[in-house]
Chimera marker file (.cmm) of the C-alpha trace (Angstrom):
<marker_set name="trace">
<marker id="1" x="-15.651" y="41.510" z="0.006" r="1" g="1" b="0" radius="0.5"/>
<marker id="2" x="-13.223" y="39.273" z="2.280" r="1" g="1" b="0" radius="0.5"/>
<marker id="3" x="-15.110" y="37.148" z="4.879" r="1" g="1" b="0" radius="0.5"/>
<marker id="4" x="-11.623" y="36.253" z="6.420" r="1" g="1" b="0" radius="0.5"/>
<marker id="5" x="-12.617" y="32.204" z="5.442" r="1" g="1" b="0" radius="0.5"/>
<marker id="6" x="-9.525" y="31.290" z="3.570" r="1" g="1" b="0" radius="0.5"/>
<marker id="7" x="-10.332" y="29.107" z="0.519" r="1" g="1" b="0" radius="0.5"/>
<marker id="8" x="-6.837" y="28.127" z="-0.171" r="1" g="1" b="0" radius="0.5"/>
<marker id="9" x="-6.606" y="24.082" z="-0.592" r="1" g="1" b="0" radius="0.5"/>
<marker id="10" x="-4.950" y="21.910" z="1.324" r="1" g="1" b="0" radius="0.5"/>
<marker id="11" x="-2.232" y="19.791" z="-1.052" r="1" g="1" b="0" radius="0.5"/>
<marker id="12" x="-2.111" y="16.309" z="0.251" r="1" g="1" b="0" radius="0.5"/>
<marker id="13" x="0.708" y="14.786" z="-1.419" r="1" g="1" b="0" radius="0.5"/>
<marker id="14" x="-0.402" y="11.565" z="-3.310" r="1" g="1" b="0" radius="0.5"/>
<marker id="15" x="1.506" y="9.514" z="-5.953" r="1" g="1" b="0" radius="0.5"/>
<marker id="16" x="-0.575" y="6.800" z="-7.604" r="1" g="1" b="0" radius="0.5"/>
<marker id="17" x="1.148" y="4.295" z="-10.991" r="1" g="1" b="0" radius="0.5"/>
<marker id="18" x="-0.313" y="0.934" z="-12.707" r="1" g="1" b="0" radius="0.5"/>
<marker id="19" x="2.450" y="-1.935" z="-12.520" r="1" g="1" b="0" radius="0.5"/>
<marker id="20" x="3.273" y="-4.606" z="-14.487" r="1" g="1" b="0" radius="0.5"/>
<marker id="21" x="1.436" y="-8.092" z="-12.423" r="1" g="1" b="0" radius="0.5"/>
<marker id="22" x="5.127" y="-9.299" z="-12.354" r="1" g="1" b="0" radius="0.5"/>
<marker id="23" x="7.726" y="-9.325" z="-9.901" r="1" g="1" b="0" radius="0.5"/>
<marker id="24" x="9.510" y="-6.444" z="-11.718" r="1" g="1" b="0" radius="0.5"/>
<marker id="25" x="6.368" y="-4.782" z="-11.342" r="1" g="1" b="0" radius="0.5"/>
<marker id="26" x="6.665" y="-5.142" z="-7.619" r="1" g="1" b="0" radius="0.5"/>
<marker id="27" x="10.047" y="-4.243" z="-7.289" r="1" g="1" b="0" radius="0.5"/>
<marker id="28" x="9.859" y="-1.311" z="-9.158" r="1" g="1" b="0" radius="0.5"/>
<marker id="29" x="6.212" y="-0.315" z="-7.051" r="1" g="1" b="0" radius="0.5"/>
<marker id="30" x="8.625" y="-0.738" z="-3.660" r="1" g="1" b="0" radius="0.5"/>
<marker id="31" x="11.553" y="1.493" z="-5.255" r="1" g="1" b="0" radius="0.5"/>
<marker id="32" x="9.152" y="4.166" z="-6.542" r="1" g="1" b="0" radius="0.5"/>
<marker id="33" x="7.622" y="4.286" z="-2.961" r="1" g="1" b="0" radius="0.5"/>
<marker id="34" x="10.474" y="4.437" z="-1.190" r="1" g="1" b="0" radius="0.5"/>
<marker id="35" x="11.759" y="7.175" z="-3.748" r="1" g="1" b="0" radius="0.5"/>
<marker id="36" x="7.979" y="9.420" z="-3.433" r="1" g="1" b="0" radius="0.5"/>
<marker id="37" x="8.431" y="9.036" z="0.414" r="1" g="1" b="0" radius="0.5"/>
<marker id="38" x="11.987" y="10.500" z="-0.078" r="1" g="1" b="0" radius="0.5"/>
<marker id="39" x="10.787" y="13.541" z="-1.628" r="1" g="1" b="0" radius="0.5"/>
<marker id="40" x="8.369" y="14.002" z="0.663" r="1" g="1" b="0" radius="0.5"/>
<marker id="41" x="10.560" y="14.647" z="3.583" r="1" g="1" b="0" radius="0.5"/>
<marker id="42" x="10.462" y="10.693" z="5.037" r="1" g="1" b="0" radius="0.5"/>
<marker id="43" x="14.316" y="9.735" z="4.382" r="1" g="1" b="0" radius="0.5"/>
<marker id="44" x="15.974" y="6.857" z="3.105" r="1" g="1" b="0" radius="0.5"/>
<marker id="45" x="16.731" y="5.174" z="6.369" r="1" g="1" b="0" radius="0.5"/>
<marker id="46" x="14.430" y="6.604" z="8.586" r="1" g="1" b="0" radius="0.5"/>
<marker id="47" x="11.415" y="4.672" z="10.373" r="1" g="1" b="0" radius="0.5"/>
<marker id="48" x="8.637" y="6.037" z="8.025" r="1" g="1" b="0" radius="0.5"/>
<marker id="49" x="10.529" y="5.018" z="4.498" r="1" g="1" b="0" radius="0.5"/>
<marker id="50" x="11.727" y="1.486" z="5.220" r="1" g="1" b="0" radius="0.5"/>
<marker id="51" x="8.718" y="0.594" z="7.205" r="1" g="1" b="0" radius="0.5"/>
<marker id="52" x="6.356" y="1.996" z="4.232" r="1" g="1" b="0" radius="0.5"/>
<marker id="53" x="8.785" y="0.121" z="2.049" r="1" g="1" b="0" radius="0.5"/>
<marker id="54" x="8.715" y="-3.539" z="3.535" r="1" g="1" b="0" radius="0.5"/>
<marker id="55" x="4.540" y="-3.218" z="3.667" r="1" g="1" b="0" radius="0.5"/>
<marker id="56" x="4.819" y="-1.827" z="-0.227" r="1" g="1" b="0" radius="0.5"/>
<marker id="57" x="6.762" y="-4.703" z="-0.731" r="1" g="1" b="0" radius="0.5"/>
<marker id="58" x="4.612" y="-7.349" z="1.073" r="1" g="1" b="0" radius="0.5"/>
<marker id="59" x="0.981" y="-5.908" z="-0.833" r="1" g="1" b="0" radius="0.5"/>
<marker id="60" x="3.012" y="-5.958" z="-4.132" r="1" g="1" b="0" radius="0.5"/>
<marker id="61" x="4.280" y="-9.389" z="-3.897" r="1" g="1" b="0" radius="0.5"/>
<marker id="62" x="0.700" y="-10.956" z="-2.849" r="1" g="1" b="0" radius="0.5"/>
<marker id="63" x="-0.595" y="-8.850" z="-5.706" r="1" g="1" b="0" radius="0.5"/>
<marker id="64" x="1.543" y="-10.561" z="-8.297" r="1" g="1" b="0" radius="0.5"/>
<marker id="65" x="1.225" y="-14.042" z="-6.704" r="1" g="1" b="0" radius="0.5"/>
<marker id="66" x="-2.252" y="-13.809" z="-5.433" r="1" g="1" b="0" radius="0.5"/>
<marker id="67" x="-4.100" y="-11.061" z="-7.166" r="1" g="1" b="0" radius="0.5"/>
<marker id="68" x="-2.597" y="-11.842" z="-10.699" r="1" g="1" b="0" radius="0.5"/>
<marker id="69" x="-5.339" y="-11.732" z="-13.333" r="1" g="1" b="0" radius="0.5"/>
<marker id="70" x="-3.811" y="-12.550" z="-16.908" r="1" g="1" b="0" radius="0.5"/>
<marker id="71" x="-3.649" y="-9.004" z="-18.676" r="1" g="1" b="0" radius="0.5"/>
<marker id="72" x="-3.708" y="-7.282" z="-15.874" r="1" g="1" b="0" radius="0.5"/>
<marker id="73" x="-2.111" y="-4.580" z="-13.782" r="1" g="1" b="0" radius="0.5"/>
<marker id="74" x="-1.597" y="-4.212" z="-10.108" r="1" g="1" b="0" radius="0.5"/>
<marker id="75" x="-2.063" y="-0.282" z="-8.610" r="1" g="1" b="0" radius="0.5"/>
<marker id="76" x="-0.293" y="1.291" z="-5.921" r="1" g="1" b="0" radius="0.5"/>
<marker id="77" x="-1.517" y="4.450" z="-4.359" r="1" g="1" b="0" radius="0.5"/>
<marker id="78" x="0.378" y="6.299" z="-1.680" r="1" g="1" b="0" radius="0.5"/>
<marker id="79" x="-1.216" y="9.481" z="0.303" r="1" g="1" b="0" radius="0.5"/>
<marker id="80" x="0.509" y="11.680" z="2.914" r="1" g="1" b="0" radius="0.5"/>
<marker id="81" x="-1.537" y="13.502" z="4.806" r="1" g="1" b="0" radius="0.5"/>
<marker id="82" x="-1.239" y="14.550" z="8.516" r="1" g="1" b="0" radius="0.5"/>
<marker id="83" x="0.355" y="12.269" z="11.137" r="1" g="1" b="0" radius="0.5"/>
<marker id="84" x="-0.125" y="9.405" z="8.926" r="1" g="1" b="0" radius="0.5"/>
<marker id="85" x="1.202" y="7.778" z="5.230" r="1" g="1" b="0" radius="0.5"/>
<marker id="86" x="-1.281" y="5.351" z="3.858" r="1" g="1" b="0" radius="0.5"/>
<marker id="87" x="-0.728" y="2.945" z="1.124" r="1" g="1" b="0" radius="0.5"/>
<marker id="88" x="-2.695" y="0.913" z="-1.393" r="1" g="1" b="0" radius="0.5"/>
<marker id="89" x="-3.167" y="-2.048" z="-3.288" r="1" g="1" b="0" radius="0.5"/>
<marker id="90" x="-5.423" y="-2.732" z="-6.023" r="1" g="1" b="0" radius="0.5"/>
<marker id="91" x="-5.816" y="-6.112" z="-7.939" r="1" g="1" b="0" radius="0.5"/>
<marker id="92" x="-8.225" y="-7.480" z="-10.263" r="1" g="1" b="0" radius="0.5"/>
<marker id="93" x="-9.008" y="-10.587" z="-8.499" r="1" g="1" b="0" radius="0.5"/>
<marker id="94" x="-12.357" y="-10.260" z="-6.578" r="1" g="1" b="0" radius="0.5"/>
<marker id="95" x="-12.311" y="-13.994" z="-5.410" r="1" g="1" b="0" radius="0.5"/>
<marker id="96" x="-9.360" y="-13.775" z="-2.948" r="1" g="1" b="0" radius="0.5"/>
<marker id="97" x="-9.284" y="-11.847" z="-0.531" r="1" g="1" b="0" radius="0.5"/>
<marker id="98" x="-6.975" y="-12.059" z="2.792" r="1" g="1" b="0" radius="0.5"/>
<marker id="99" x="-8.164" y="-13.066" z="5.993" r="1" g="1" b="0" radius="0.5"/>
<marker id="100" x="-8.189" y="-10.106" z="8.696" r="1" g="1" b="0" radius="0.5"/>
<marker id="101" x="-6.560" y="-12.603" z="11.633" r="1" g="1" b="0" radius="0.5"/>
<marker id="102" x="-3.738" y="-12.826" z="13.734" r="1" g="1" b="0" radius="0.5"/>
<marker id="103" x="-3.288" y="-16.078" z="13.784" r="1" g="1" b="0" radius="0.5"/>
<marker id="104" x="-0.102" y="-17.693" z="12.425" r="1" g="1" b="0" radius="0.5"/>
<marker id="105" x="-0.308" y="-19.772" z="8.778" r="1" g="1" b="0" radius="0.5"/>
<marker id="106" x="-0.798" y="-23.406" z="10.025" r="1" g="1" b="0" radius="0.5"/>
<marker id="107" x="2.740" y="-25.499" z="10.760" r="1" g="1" b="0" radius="0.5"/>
<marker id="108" x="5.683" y="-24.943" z="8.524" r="1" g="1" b="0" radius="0.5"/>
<marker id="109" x="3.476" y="-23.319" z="5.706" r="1" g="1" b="0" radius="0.5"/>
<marker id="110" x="5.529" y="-20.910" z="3.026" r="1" g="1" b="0" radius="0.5"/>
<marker id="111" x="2.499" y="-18.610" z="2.684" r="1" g="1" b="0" radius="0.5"/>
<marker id="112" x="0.605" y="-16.232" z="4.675" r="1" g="1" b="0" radius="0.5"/>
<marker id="113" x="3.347" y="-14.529" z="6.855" r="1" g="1" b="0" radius="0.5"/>
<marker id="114" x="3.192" y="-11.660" z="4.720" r="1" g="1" b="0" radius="0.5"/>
<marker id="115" x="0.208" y="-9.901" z="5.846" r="1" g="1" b="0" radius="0.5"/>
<marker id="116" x="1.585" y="-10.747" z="9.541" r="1" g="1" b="0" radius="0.5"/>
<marker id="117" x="4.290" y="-8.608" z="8.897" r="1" g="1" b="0" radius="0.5"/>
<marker id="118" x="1.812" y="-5.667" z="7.348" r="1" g="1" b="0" radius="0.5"/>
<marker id="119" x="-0.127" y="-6.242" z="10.483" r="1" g="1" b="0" radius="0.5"/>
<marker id="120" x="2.764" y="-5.767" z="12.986" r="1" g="1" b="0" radius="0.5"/>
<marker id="121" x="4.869" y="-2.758" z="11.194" r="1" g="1" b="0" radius="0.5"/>
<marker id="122" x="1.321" y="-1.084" z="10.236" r="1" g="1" b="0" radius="0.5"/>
<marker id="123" x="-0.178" y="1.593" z="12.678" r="1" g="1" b="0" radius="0.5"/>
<marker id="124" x="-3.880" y="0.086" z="10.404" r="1" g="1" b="0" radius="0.5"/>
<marker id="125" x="-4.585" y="-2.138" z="7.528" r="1" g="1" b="0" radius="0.5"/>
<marker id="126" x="-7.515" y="-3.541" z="5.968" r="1" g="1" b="0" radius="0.5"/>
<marker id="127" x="-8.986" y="-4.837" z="2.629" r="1" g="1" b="0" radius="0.5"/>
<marker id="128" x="-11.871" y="-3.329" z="0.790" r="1" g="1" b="0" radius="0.5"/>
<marker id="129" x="-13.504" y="-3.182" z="-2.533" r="1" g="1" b="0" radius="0.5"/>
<marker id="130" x="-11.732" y="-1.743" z="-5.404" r="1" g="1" b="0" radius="0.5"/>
<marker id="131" x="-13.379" y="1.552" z="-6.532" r="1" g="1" b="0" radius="0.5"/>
<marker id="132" x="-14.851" y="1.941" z="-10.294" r="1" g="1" b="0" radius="0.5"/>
<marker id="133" x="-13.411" y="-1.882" z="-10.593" r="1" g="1" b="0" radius="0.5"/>
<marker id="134" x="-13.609" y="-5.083" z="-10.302" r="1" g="1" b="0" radius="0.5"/>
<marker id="135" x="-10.928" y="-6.499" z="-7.446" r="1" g="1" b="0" radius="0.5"/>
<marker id="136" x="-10.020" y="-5.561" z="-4.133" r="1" g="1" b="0" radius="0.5"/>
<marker id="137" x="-7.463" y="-3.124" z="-2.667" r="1" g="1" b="0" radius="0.5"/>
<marker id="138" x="-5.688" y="-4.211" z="0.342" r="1" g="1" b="0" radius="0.5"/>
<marker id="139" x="-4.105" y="-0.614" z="2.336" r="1" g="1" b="0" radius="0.5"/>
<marker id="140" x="-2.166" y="0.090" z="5.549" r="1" g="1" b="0" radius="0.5"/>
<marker id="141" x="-1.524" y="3.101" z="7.571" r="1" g="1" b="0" radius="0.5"/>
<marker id="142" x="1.688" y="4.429" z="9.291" r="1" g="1" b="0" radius="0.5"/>
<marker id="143" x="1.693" y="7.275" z="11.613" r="1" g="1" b="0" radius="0.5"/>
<marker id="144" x="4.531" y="9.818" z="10.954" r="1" g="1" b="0" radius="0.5"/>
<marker id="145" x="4.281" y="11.170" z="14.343" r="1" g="1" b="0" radius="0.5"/>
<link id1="1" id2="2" r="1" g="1" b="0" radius="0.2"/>
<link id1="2" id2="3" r="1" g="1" b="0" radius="0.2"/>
<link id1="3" id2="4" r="1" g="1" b="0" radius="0.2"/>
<link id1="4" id2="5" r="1" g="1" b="0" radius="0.2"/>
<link id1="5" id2="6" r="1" g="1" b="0" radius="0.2"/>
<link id1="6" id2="7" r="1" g="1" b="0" radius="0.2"/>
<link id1="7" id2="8" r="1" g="1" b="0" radius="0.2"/>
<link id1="8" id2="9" r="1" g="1" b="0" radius="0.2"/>
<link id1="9" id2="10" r="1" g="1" b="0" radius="0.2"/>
<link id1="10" id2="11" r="1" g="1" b="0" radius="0.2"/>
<link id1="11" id2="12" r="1" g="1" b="0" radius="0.2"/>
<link id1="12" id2="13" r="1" g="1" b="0" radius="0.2"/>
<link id1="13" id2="14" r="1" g="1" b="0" radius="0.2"/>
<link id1="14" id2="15" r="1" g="1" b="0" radius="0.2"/>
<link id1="15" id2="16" r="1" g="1" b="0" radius="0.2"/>
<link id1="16" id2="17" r="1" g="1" b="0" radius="0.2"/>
<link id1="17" id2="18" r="1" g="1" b="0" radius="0.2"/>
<link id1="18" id2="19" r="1" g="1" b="0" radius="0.2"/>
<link id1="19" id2="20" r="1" g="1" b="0" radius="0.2"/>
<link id1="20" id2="21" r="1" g="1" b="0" radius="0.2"/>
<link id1="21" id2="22" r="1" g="1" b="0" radius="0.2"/>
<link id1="22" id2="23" r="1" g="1" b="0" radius="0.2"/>
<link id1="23" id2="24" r="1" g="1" b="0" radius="0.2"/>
<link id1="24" id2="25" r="1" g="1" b="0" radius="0.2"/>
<link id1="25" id2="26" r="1" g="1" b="0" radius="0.2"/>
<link id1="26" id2="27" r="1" g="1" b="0" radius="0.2"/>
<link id1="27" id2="28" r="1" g="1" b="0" radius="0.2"/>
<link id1="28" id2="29" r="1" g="1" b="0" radius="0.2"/>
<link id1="29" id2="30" r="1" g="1" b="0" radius="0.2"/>
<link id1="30" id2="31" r="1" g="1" b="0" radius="0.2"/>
<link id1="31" id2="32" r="1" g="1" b="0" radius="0.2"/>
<link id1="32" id2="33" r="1" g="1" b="0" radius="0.2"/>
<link id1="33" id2="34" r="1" g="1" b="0" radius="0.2"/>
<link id1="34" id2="35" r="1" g="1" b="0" radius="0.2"/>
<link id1="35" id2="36" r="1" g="1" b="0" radius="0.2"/>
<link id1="36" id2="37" r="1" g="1" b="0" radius="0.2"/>
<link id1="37" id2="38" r="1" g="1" b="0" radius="0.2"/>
<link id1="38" id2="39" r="1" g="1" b="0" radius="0.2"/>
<link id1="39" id2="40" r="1" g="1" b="0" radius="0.2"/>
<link id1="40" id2="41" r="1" g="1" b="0" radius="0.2"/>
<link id1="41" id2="42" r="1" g="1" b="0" radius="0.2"/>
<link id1="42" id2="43" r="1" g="1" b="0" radius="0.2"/>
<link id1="43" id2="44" r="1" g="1" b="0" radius="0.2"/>
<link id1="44" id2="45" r="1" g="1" b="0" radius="0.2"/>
<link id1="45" id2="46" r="1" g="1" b="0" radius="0.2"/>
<link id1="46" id2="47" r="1" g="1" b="0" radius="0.2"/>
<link id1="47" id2="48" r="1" g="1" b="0" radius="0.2"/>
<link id1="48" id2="49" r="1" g="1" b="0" radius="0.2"/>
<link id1="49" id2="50" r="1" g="1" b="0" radius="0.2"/>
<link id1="50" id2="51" r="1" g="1" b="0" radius="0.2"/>
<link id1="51" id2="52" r="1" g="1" b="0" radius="0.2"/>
<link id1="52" id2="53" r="1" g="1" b="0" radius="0.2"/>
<link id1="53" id2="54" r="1" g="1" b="0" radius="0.2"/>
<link id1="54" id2="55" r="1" g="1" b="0" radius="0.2"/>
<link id1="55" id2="56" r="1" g="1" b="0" radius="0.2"/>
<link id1="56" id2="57" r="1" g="1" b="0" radius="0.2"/>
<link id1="57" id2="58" r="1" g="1" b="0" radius="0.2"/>
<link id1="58" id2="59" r="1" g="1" b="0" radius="0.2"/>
<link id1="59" id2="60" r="1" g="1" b="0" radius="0.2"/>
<link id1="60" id2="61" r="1" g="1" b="0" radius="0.2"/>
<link id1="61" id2="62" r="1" g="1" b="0" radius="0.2"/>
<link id1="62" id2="63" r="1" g="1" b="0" radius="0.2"/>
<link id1="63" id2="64" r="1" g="1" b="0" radius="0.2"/>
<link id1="64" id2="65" r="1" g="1" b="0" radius="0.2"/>
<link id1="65" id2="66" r="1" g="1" b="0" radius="0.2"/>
<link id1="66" id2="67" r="1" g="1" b="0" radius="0.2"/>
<link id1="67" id2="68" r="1" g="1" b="0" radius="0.2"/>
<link id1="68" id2="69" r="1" g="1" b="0" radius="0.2"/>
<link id1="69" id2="70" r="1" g="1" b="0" radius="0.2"/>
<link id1="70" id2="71" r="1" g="1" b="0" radius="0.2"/>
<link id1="71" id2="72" r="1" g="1" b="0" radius="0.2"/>
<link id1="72" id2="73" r="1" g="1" b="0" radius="0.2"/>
<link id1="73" id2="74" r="1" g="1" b="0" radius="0.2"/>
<link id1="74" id2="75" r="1" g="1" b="0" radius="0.2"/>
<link id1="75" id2="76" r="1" g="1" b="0" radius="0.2"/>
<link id1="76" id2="77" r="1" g="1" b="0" radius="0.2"/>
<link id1="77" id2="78" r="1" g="1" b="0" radius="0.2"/>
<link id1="78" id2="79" r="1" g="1" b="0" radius="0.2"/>
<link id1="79" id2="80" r="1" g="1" b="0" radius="0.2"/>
<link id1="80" id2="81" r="1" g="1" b="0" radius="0.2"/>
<link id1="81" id2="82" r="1" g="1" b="0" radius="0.2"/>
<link id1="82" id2="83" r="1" g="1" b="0" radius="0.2"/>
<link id1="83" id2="84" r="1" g="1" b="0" radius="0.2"/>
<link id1="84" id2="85" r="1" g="1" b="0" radius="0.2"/>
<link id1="85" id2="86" r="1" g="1" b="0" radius="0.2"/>
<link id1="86" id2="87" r="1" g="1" b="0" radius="0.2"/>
<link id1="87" id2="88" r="1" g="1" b="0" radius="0.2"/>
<link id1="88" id2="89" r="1" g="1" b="0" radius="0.2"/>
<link id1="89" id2="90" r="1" g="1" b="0" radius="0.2"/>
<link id1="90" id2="91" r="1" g="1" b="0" radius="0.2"/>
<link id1="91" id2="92" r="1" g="1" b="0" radius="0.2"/>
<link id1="92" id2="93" r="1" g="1" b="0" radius="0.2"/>
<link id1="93" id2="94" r="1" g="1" b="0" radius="0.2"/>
<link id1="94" id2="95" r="1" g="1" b="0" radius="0.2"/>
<link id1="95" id2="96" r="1" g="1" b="0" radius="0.2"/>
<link id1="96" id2="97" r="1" g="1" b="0" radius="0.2"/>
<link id1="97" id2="98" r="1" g="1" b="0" radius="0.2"/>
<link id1="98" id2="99" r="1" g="1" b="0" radius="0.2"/>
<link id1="99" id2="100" r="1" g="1" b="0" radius="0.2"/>
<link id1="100" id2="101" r="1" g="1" b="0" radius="0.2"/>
<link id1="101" id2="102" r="1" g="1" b="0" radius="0.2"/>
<link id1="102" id2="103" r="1" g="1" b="0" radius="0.2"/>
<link id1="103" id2="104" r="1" g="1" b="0" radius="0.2"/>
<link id1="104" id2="105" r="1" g="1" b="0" radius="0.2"/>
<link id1="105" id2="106" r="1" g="1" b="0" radius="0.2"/>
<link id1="106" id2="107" r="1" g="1" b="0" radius="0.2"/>
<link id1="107" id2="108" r="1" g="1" b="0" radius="0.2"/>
<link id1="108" id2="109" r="1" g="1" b="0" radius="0.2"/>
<link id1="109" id2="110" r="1" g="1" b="0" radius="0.2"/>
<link id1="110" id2="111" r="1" g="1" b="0" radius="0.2"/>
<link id1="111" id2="112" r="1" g="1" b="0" radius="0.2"/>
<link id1="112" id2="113" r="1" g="1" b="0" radius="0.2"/>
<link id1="113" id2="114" r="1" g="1" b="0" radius="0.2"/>
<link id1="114" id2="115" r="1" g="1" b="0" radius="0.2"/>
<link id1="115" id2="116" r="1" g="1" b="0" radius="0.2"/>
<link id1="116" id2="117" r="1" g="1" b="0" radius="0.2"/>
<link id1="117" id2="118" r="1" g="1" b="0" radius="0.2"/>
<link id1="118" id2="119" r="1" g="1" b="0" radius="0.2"/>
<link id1="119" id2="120" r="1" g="1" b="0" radius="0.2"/>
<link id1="120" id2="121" r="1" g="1" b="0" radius="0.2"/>
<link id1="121" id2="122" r="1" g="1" b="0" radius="0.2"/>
<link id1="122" id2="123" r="1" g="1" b="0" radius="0.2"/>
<link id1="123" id2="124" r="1" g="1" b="0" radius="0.2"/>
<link id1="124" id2="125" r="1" g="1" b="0" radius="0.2"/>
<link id1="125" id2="126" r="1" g="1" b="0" radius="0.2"/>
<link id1="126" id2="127" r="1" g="1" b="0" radius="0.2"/>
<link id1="127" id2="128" r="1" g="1" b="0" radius="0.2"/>
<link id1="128" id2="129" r="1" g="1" b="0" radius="0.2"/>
<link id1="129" id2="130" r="1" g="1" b="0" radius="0.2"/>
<link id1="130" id2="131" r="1" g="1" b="0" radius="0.2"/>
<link id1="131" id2="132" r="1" g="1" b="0" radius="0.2"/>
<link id1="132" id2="133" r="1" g="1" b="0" radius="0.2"/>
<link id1="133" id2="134" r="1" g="1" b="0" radius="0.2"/>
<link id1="134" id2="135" r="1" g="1" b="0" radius="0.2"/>
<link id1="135" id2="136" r="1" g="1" b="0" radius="0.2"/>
<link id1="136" id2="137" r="1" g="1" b="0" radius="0.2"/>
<link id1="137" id2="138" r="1" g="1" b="0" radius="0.2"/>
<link id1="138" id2="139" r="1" g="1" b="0" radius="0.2"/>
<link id1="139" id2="140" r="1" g="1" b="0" radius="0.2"/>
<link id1="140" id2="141" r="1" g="1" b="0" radius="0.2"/>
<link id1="141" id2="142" r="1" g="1" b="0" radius="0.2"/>
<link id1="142" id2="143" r="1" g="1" b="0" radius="0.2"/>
<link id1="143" id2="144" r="1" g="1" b="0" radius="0.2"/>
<link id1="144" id2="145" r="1" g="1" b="0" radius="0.2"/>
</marker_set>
């Protein structure tokens, strides 16, 4: 008997890959990004792929240099669903954890301008616990639409 409910699923596309906690690790996380988002109908060029790409490329860095736990991998998960492309973050390092703040790194300082670039190309972003691990997962949001 058909109720007329469909119970077809919804396929929201998601690629998710373990790096190497190396800058090769990070470049390759930014290439394979900017690749999935590609094939997913967000061109090389366009406003969704290189903006996804530069924030891919800011979480990997601070992963490698900030997140870096001997041993270790750094994870990148990317979603597409809606209006909006979300990528993540994972480390292994529980102990340091960005500051949510807009305010600029003291004087002439070399770090922390990173996550002000997440925070002004990024529609969200935010840090939480890493799920089923120790660490933390730092993730932004970019609307499509």
């Amino acid at each position: 008997m058909n109720s007329g409910i469909s119970t077809q699923r919804v396929h929201t596309p998601e690629f998710a890959m373990a790096f190497t906690s190396s800058t090769r690790g990070a470049r390759l996380a930014r290439q394979l990004v900017s690749y999935r988002l590609d094939t997913w109908g967000h061109p090389y060029g366009g406003d969704v792929n290189d903006t996804l790409t530069v924030i891919t490329a800011e979480l990997a860095a601070n992963a490698v240099r900030h997140g870096h736990v001997a041993g270790r991998d750094f994870h990148v998960r990317l979603t597409c669903g809606g209006a909006t492309v979300r990528v993540e973050v994972s480390d292994t390092r529980t102990e340091r954890v960005p500051l949510l703040s807009d305010r600029e790194p003291p004087g002439d300082a070399e770090a922390g301008r990173g996550l002000r670039i997440v925070a002004a190309l990024a529609t969200r972003w935010g840090v939480a616990p890493r799920e089923g691990a120790p660490g933390k997962t730092v993730w932004a949001e970019v609307r499509t639409a």
